[in-house]
C-alpha positions, 0 to 999 in steps of 0.5 A: 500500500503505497502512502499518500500524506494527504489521504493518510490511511488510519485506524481508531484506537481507544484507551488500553484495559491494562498498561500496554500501549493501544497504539501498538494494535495500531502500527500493527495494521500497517498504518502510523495514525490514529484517532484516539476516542474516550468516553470516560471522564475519569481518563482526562489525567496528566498521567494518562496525557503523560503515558499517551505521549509516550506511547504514541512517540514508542509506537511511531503512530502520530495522533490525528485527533482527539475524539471526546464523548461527555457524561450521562446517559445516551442511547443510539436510537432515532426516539431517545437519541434526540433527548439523550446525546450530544450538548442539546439536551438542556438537562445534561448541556452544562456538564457536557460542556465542562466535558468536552472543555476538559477532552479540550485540555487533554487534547492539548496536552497529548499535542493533538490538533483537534477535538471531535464529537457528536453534538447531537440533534442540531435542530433545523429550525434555526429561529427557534430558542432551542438551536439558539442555545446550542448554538451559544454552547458550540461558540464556548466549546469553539472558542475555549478550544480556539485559545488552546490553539486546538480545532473543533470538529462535529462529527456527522450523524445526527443532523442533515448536511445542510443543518451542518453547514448553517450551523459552522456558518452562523459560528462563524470561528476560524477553527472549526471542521467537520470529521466525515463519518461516511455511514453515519448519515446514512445510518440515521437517514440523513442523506448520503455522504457522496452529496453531503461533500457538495454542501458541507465539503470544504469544511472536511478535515478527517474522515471516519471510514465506515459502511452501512445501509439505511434504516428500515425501522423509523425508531432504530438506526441503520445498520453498519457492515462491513466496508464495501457491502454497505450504501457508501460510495467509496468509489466516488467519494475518494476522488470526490474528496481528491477534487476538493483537496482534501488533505485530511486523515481517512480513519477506519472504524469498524464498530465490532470486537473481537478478531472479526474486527481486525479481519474487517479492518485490514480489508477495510484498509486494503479496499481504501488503500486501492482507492486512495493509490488510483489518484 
């Protein structure tokens, strides 16, 4: 697999149970960058910022970015999903904003150059009061991050492109991005990613690379599958990202455990690698 700087080919990674070194799963794919991803509060130390550097700088694998979640309960569903994720729910808004702050720091520390989560339903009605405090909660988030010298980038999902889009624009900071997760707009059936990079392309600074199909149900989510057999158009999208001068991490995430993960993650990588060579 040859490699490209500009499209660099990663895997996700997550904190280790015990002492060993996540990253080295990591290098062991082939690849030399990660997005690390955290929902546990609790792991926001300077010990751990210290042993993420070490680790990282033993394994030769560079951190693309931080992915943050927040406290409190969430469920990854289209009834309770909107009540429960992300910083617009008002009841959980003011810890989770203290969360992301705190994913901020440690970002900073570990010398990755931006956080990323999932904001969560940014509603469309953008005169009412509701996307006017999320709204309010995005700017502290972005400019707290902006002082830290860090970006802040929305992960795809729960809101349409164009949702998006208004969303960065009415911010209106210099420092905000967009991480394309390419089979979560479909999951939750808001569009395709492919049309998505019309409205929103500019804005794409890394990807998570991932497959699914639509929902069938109107309260379930879609399901992911395995990259190739899913709705995304890789075939389109890479190029597509090429054209707009994408220089961006692609990052694979494959949301399953166990050795049928590593056996998807490496034909994931071999499937993109020959995407990304074509250019």
């Amino acid at each position: 697999m040859k490699k490209n700087r500009s499209m660099e080919l990663g895997v996700l990674s997550r904190f280790a149970d015990d002492d060993s070194n996540p990253f080295d799963v990591i290098a062991r794919y082939g690849v030399a960058t990660t997005q690390l991803c955290n929902w546990d509060m609790t792991k926001w130390t300077a010990e751990n910022a210290r042993k993420v550097r070490r680790d990282l700088k033993s394994s030769g694998v560079r951190l693309a970015a931080l992915w943050t979640g927040y406290s409190g309960t969430v469920i990854w569903d289209l009834i309770d999903g909107p009540d429960t994720m992300g910083i617009v729910p008002e009841y959980t808004r003011k810890k989770r904003i203290a969360d992301l702050k705190a994913g901020a720091d440690f970002a900073a520390r570990v010398g990755a150059p931006a956080i990323i989560t999932h904001c969560g339903f940014i509603p469309e009605t953008p005169k009412s009061h509701l996307y006017m405090e999320v709204l309010d909660a995005l700017g502290e988030i972005g400019e707290y991050c902006r002082k830290l010298g860090l970006e802040f980038w929305f992960e795809t999902g729960q809101e349409t492109p164009v949702t998006l889009l208004r969303t960065i624009e009415d911010l209106a900071l210099p420092n905000l991005g967009i991480n394309l997760d390419t089979a979560n707009i479909i999951l939750y059936g808001k569009g395709n990613p492919l049309d998505a990079l019309d409205v929103f392309g500019k804005y794409v600074r890394n990807l998570h690379v991932k497959d699914g199909v639509y929902p069938v149900d109107g309260h379930k989510l879609g399901r992911e599958v395995p990259i190739g057999s899913g709705k995304v158009d890789f075939k389109r999208i890479i190029p597509k990202l090429h054209e707009l001068g994408f220089r961006g991490e692609l990052v694979i995430e494959r949301e399953i455990s166990g050795e049928q993960q590593a056996k998807d993650i490496m034909a994931s990588l071999k499937y993109i690698g020959r995407l990304v060579d074509k250019l």
